[in-house]
Steps between C-alpha positions, in 0.01 A plus 500: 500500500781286387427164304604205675585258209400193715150637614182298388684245385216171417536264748354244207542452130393669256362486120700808400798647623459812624689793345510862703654799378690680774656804336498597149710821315545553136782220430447353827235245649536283824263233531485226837383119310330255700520130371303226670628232246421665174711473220463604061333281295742263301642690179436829638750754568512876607684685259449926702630795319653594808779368714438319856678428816318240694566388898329217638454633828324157656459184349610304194457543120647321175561818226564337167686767224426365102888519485601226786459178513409449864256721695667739814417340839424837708484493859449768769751788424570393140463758245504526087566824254303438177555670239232651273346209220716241729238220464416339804263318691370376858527097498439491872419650796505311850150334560511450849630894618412817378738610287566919502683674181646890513492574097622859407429579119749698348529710163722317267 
């Protein structure tokens, strides 16, 4: 069977967003994001031991980095390389679509 990265998508908001792994390999993870207007608590900020390349596949999303002064406005085909311990954070994720993410995790 091959994943369709736009199946089961909620056709309302929800409390979380959902986070599915889709292939993982030592040094290697994929994972599809669903955002229904979710976005990190003020003064938090991810800070991964690993590097990521993000896609937002559908949707919008603000992606604030520690070292910028303005947030990234992301739309539909807009992608990001982070590197590993690049602080950064999700200010804000469209609350009126369903916003869809393609993360791959990478070893640093």
């Amino acid at each position: 069977m091959t994943p369709n990265l736009f199946a089961e998508l909620p056709s309302a908001a929800l409390a979380d967003e959902q986070f599915a792994t889709i292939l993982q390999r030592p040094g290697l993870r994929i994972e599809r994001i669903v955002s229904t207007g979710q976005a990190n608590p003020e003064g938090f900020w991810y800070d991964q031991d690993e590097g990521e390349w993000v896609v937002v596949l559908q949707g919008e999303a603000k992606l604030r980095f520690a070292d910028e002064a303005n947030a990234r406005h992301l739309r539909a085909g807009d992608c990001v390389d982070i590197a590993a311990h690049r602080q950064h954070r999700v200010d804000w994720t469209a609350p009126d679509q369903v916003t869809v993410w393609l993360a791959v995790f990478y070893a640093a």
